[in-house]
C-alpha positions as CSV (number, residue, x, y, z in Angstrom):
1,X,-16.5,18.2,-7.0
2,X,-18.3,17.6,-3.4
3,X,-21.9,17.9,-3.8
4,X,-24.8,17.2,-1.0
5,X,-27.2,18.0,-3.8
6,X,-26.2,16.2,-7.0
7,X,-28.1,16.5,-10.4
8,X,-29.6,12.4,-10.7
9,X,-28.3,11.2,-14.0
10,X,-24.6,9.6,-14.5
11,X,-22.3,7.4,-16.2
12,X,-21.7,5.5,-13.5
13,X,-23.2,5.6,-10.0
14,X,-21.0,3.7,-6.8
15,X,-22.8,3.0,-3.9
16,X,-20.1,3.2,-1.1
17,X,-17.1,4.7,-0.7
18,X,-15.0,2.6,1.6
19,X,-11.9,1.4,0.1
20,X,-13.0,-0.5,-2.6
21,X,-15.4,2.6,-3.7
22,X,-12.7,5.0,-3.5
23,X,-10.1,3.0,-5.8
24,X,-13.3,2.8,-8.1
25,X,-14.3,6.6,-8.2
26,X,-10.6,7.7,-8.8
27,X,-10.0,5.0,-11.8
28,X,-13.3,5.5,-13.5
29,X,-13.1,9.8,-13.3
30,X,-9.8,9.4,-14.8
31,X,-12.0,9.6,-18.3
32,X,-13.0,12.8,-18.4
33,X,-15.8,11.8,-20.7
34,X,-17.7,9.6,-17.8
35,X,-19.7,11.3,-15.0
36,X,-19.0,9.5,-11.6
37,X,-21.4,9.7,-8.5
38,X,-20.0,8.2,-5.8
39,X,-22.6,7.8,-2.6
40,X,-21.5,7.5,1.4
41,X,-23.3,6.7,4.1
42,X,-21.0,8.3,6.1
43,X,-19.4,11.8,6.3
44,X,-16.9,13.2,4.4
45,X,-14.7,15.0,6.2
46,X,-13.1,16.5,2.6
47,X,-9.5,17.1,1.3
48,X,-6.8,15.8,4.1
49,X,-7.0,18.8,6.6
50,X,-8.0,19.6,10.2
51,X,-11.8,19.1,9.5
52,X,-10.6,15.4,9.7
53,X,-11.2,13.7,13.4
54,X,-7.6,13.4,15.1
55,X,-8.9,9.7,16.2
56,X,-9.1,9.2,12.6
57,X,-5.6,11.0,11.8
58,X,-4.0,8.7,14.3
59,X,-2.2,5.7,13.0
60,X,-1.7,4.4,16.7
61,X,-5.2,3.9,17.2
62,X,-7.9,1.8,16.3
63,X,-11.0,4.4,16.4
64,X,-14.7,3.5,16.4
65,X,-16.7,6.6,16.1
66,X,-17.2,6.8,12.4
67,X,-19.5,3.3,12.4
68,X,-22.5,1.8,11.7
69,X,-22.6,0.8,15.3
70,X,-21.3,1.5,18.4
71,X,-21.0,-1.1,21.5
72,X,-22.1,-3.7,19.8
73,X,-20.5,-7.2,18.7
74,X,-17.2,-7.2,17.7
75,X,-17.7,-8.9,14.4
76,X,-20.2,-6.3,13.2
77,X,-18.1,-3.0,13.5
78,X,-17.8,-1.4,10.2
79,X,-16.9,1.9,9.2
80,X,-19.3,4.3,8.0
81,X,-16.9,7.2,6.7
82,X,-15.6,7.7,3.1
83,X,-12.5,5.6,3.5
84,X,-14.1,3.5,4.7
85,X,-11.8,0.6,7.0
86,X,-8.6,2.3,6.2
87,X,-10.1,5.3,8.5
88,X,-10.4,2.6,11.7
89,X,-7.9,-0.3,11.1
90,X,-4.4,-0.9,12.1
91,X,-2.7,0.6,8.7
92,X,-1.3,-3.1,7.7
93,X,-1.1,-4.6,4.0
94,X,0.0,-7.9,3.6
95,X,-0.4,-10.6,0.5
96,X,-1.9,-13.8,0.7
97,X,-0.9,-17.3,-0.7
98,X,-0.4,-18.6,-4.5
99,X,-3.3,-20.9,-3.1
100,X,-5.3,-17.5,-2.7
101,X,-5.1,-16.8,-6.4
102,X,-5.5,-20.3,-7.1
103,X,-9.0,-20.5,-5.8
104,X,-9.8,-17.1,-6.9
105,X,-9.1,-18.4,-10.8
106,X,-11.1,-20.8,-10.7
107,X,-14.0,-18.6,-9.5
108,X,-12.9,-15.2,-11.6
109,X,-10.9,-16.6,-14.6
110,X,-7.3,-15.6,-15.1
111,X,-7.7,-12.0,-14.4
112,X,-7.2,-13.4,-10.9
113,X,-3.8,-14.9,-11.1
114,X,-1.2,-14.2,-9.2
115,X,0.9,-12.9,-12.5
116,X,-2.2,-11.4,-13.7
117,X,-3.2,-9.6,-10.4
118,X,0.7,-8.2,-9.8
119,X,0.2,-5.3,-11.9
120,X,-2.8,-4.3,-9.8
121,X,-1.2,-5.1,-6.7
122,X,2.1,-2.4,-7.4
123,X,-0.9,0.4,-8.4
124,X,-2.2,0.2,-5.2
125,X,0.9,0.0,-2.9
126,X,2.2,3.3,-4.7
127,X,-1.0,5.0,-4.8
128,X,-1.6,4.2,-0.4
129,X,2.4,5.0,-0.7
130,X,2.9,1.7,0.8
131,X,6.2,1.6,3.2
132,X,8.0,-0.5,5.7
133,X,8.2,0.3,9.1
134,X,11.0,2.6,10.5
135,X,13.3,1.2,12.9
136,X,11.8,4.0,15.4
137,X,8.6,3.0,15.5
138,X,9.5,-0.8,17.1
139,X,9.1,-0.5,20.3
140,X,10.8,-3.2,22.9
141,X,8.0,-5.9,22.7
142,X,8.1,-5.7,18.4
143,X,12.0,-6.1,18.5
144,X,11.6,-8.7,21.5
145,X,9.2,-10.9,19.0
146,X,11.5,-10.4,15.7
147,X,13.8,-11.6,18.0
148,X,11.6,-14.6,19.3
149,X,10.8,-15.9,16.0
150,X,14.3,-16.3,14.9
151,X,14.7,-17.7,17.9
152,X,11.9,-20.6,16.9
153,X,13.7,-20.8,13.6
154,X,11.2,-19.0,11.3
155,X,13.0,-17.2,8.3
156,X,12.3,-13.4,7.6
157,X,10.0,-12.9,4.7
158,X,8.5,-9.8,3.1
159,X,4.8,-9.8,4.0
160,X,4.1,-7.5,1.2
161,X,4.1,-10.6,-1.5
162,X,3.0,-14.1,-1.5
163,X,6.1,-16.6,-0.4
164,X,6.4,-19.0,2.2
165,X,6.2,-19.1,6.1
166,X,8.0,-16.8,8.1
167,X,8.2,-13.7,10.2
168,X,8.6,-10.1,9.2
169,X,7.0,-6.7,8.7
170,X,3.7,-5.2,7.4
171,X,3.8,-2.9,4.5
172,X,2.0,0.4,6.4
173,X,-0.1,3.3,5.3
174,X,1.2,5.6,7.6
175,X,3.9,8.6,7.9
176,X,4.6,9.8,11.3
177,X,1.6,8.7,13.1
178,X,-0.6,9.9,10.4
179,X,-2.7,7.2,8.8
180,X,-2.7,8.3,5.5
181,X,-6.6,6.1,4.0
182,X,-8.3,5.2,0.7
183,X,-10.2,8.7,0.6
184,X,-6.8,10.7,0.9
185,X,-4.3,8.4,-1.5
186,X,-7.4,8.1,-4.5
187,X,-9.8,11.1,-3.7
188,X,-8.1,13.7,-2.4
189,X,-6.3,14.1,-6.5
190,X,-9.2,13.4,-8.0
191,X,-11.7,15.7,-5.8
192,X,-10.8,18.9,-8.6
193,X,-12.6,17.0,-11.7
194,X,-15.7,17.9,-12.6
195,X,-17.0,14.9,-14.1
196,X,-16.8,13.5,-9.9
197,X,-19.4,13.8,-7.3
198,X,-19.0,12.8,-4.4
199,X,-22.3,12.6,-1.7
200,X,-21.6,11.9,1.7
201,X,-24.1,11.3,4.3
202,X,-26.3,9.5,2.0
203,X,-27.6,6.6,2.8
204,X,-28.4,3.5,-0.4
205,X,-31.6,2.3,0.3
206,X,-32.4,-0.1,-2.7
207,X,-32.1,-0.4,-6.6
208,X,-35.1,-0.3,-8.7
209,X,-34.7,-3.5,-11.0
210,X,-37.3,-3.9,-13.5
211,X,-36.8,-7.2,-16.3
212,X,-33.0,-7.8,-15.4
213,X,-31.9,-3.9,-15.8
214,X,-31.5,-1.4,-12.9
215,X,-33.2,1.8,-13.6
216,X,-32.5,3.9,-10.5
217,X,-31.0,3.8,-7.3
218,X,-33.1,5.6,-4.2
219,X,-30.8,7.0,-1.1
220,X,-31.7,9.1,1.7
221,X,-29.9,11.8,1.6
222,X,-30.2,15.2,3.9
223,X,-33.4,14.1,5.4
224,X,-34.9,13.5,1.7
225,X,-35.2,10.9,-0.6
226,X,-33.3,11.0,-4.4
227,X,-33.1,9.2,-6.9
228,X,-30.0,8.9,-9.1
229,X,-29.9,7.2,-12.4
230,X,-26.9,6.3,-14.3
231,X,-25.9,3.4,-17.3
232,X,-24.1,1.3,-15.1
233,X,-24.4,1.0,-11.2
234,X,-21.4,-0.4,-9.1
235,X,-22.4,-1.8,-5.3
236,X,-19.1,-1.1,-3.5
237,X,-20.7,-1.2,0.5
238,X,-18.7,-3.8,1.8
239,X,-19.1,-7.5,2.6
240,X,-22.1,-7.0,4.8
241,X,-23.5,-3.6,3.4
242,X,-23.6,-4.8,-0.6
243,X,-25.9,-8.3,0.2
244,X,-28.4,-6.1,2.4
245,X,-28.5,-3.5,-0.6
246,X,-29.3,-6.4,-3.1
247,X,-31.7,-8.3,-0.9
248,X,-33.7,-5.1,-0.6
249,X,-33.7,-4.7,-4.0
250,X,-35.3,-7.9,-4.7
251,X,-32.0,-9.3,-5.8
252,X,-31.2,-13.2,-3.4
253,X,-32.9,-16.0,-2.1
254,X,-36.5,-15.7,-3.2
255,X,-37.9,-17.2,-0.2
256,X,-35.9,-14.6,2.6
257,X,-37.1,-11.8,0.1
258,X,-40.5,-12.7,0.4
259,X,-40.8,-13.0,4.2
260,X,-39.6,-8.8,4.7
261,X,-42.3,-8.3,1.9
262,X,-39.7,-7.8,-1.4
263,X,-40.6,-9.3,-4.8
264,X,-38.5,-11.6,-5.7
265,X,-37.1,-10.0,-9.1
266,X,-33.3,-12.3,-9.3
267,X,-33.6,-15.3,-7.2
268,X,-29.8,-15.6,-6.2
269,X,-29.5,-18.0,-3.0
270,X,-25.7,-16.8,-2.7
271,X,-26.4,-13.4,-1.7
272,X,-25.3,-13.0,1.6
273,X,-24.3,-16.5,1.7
274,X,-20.7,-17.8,2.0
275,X,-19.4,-15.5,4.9
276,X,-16.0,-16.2,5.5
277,X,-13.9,-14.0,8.2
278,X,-10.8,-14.9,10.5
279,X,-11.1,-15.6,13.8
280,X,-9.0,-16.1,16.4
281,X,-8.0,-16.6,20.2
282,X,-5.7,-13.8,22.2
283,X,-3.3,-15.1,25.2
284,X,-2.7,-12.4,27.6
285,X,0.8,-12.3,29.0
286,X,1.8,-10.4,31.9
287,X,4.6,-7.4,31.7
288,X,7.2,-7.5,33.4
289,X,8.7,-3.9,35.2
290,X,11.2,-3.8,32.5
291,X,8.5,-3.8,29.7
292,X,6.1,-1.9,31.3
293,X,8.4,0.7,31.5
294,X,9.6,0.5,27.9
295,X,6.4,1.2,26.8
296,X,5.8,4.1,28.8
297,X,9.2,5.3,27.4
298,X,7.5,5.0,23.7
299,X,4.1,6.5,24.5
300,X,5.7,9.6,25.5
301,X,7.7,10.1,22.6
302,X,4.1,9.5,20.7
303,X,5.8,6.3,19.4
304,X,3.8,3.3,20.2
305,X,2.8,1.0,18.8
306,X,0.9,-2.0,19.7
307,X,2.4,-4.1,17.0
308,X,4.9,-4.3,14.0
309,X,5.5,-7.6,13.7
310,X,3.7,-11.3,12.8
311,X,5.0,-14.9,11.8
312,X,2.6,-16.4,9.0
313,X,2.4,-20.0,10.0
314,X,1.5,-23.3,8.9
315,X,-0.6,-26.0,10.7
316,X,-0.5,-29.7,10.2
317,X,-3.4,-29.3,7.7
318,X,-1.9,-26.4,5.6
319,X,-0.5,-27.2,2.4
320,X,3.4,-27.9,1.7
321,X,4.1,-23.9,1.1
322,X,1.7,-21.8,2.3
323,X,0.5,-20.8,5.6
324,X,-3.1,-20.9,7.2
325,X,-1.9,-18.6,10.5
326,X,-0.9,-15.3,11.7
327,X,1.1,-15.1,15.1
328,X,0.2,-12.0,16.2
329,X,2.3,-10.6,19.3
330,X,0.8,-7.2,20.9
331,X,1.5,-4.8,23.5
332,X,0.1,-1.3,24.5
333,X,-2.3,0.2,25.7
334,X,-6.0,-2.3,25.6
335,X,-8.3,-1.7,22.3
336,X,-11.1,-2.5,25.1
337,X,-11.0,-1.0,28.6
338,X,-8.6,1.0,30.1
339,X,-5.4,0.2,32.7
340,X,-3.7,2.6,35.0
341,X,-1.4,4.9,33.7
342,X,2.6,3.0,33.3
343,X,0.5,-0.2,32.8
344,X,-0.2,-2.0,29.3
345,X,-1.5,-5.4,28.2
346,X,0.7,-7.6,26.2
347,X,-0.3,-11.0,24.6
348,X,-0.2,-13.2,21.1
349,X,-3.1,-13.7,19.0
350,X,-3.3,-17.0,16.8
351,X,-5.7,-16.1,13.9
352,X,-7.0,-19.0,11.7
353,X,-6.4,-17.2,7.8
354,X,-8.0,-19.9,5.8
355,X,-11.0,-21.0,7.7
356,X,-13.8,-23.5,6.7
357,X,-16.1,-22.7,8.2
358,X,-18.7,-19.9,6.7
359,X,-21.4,-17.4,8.3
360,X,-24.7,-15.5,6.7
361,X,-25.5,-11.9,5.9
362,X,-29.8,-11.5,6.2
363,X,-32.1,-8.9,6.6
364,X,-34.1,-8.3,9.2
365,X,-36.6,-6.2,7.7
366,X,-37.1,-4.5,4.3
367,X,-36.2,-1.2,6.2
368,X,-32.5,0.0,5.4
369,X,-32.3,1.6,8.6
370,X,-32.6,-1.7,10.6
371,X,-29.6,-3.2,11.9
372,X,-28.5,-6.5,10.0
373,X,-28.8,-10.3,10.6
374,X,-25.2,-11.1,10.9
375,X,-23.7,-14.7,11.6
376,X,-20.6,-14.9,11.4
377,X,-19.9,-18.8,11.6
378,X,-16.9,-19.0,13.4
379,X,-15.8,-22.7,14.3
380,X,-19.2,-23.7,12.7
381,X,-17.3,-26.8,9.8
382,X,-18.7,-30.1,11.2
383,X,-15.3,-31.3,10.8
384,X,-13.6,-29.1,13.1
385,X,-11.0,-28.3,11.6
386,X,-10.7,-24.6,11.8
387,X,-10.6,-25.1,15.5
388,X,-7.8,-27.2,15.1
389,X,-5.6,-25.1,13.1
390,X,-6.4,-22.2,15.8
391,X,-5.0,-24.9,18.5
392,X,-1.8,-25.7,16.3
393,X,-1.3,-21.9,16.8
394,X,-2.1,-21.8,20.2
395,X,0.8,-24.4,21.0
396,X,3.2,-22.0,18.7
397,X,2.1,-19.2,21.0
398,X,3.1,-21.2,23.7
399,X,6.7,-21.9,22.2
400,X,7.0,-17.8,21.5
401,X,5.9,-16.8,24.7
402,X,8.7,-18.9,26.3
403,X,11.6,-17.7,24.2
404,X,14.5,-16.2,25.9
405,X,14.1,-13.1,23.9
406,X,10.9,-12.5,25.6
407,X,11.7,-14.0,28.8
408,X,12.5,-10.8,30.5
409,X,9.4,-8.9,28.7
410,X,6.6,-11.4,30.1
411,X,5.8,-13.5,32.9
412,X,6.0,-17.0,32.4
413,X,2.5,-18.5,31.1
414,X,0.3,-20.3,34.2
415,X,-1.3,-22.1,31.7
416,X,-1.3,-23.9,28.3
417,X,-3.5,-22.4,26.0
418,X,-3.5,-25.4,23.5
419,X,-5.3,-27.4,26.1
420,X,-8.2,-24.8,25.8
421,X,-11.5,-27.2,24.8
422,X,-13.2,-26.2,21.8
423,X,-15.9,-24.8,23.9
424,X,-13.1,-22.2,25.7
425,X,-12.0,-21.5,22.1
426,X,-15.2,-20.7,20.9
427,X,-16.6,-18.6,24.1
428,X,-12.5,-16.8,24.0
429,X,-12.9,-16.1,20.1
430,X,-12.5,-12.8,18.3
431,X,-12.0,-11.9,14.9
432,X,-9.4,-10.0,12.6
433,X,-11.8,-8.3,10.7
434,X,-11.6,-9.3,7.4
435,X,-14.9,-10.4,6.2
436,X,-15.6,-11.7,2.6
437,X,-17.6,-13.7,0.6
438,X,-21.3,-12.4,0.6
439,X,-21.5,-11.7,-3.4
440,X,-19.3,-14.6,-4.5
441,X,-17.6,-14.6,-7.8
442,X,-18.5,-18.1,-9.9
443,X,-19.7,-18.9,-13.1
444,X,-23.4,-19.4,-13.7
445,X,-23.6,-23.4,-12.7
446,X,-22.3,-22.2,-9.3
447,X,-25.3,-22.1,-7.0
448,X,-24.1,-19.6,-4.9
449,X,-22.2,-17.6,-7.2
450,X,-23.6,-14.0,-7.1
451,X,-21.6,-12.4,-10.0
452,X,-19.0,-13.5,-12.8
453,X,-15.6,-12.5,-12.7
454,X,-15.9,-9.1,-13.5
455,X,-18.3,-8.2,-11.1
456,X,-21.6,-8.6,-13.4
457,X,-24.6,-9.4,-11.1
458,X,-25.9,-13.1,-12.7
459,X,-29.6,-11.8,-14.4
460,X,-28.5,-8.3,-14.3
461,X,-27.7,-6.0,-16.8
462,X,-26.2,-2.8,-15.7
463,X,-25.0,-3.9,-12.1
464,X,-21.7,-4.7,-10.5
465,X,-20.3,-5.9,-7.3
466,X,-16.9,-4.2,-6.6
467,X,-15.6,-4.7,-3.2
468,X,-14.4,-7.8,-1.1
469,X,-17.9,-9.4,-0.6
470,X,-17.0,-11.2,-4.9
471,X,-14.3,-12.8,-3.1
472,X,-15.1,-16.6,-3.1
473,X,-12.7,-16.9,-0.1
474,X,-10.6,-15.2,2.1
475,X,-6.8,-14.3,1.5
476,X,-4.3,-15.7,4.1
477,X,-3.9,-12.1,4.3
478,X,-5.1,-8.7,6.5
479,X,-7.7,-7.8,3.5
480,X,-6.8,-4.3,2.6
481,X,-4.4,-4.6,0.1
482,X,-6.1,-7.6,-1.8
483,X,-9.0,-5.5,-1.9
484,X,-7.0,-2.3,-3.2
485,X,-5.8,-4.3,-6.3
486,X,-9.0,-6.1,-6.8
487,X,-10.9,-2.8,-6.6
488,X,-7.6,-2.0,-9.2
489,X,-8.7,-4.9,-11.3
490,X,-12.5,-4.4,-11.5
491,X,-12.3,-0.6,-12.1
492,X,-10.1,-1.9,-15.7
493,X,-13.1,-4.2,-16.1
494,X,-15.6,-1.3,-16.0
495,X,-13.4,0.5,-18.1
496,X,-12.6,-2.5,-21.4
């Protein structure tokens, strides 16, 4: 059931229904025993249909209508949609690192192993009806750069599991151009029960927490204010979204609270703490003729893409095993600007995966309609080391660009971009979009652990952090499917 008017008592209330909220709604409605409200800022566009934006339909694009903000940084854009990211991102799943797990155990316990996690990992890719790319959709450039990474010696792996180093394929989300997101894969079968409510266009302004319980939720919703009430509330708006919702509610650092105005009622210094997000450095290579027209070729067929390919790579500083960098070659038409018509940019991106470095999520005001304090913290580690990994895969980017197999595809590079100084690096920096971190999973003697590892909010009761901000660090991974199967994981925790 769809509601814009929803009775205010529940099981179980969700604030946000990006993908984390959506895996969460569909598991916890399975019992037909426990009312589920789930609450989006943004629209709902209902069942997969025509009322559904074609931008948003389009797996070829990147769209950036349904967000919180338009022409603004390139580290704050979010979606605000139910779906959430899997409505504006490139429709790529990949796995992270035994090292990923590794860290996350420590924080979570072993419901965060890699043998623990696999079961939640195989829900998810059959639910998105996860797939490898068809041979039709690589276009010259994508079979150019399979080609140049044998060429460099790298060894095919599957990017849908952890492994080693390597080149290879995403797993996609997407069937003939058609992006198929979180809202269609969990919602759309679970839109029929009626013990599910789902409110779009409501805005979560802030819980009311009274001695360590929550005891209402307040959104704005169709020019109104409502309160819902429900046993247990789950806070599933995303590594930026979910700190801001706490802070307002009195729940972080006492001292940031009390500037905006907001009694104190956790003091949790983590909360918005421990940003962690992966940045990285695009080289722009020139087309040649030959690929120019190649693309073309594809974009009339309604068959391009800008990418299908990536080498996960290891630095000098990355463990014997794993990798700390994604090679990312592109070409198509620009995600920014425009070019003339036949023309299309074509580059490689080195992206640091496991960075040190770590940003901030604040408020600006107690008002939920303000616009957040967001630092992101890239290249910020004293040590610099994350700039150094970025450079180790600005020389591989070097080495790829100057295969033979994309000789004829590029113009020779004029320069070397491994000679960039940290100050070019920083000032040519932009990010994968794959923030984490703000809510951190730890145990109680970790000062800027936010909740345990099932989601609890430390001094809470009845509240829950479901989404990507409880990771402690970021996957050497695109985020999406990690966060599927640890959505996966902490729905089962709702539900023992």
């Amino acid at each position: 059931m769809t509601s814009t008017s929803a009775p205010d008592s529940y099981d179980v209330v969700i604030l946000g229904g990006g993908v984390a909220g959506c895996v969460l709604a569909a598991r916890l409605s399975e019992d037909p025993a426990r009312s589920v409200c789930l609450v989006e800022a943004g629209r709902d566009y209902g069942p997969q249909g025509a009322a559904w934006p074609r931008k948003v339909l389009d797996a070829r694009s990147l769209p950036r209508d349904d967000v919180w903000e338009r022409h603004t940084a390139v580290h704050r854009i979010r979606a605000r949609i139910l779906g959430g990211s899997s409505c504006i991102n490139g429709c790529w799943n990949t796995w992270g690192t035994q090292a990923d797990h590794a860290e996350w155990e420590r924080a979570g316990g072993g419901r965060w192993s890699a043998p623990a996690m696999e079961r939640y990992r195989l829900a998810a890719a059959e639910q998105m009806r996860l797939r490898a790319v068809p041979d039709r959709e690589f276009s010259a450039w994508s079979s150019g750069a399979l080609a140049a990474a044998r060429e460099l010696g790298y060894a095919e792996v599957d990017m849908g599991t952890s492994g080693a180093p390597g080149y290879g394929t995403p797993l996609i989300n997407a069937f003939g151009g058609l992006r198929r997101n979180a809202a269609f894969a969990y919602l759309d079968p679970a839109r029929s029960r009626p013990n599910l409510t789902i409110v779009g266009g409501a805005h979560a302004d802030r819980l009311k927490v009274r001695s360590g319980r929550v005891d209402g939720v307040d959104i704005d919703v169709d020019g109104g204010r409502v309160t819902l009430i429900a046993d247990t509330y789950l806070v599933a708006c995303g590594t930026y979204g979910s700190p801001a919702v706490l802070m307002r509610s009195g729940i972080g650092p006492a001292a940031h609270l009390r500037e905006h105005g907001i009694r104190p009622e956790v003091d949790l210094p983590g909360v918005g703490a421990n940003l962690a997000d992966q940045p990285g450095v695009f080289v722009p290579l020139a087309p040649t003729e030959e690929l120019n027209a190649a693309l073309a070729g594809k974009e009339a067929h309604d068959e391009l893409y800008v990418s299908r390919m990536l080498v996960r790579a290891a630095s000098e500083y990355c463990p014997a095993g794993s990798w700390d960098l994604h090679i990312l070659p592109i070409a198509g038409p620009p995600l920014f600007g425009k070019l003339p018509p036949g023309q299309y940019e074509a580059g490689i991106s080195s992206f640091l995966m496991k960075p040190v470095s770590r940003g901030r999520v604040r408020l600006r005001s107690a008002d939920h309609t303000e616009p957040l304090d967001i630092r992101p913290g890239f290249f910020s580690d004293p040590g610099g080391r994350d700039l150094a990994v970025v450079r180790s895969g600005l020389r591989i980017v070097e080495e790829m660009a100057g295969t033979a197999a994309l000789g004829h595809l590029v113009h020779p590079l004029g320069t070397h971009p491994a000679q960039l100084t940290d100050e070019e690096i920083r000032d040519r920096a932009g990010t994968y979009w794959h923030p984490v971190g703000t809510c951190s999973m730890g145990t109680r003697d970790d000062p800027l652990a936010v909740v345990d590892g099932v989601g609890r909010v430390h001094g809470v009761s009845n509240l829950r952090v479901a989404d990507a901000s409880v990771l402690p660090t970021v996957p050497a991974a695109n985020t999406q499917l990690p966060v599927l199967a640890a959505a996966e994981l902490l729905a089962d925790a709702v539900r023992d």
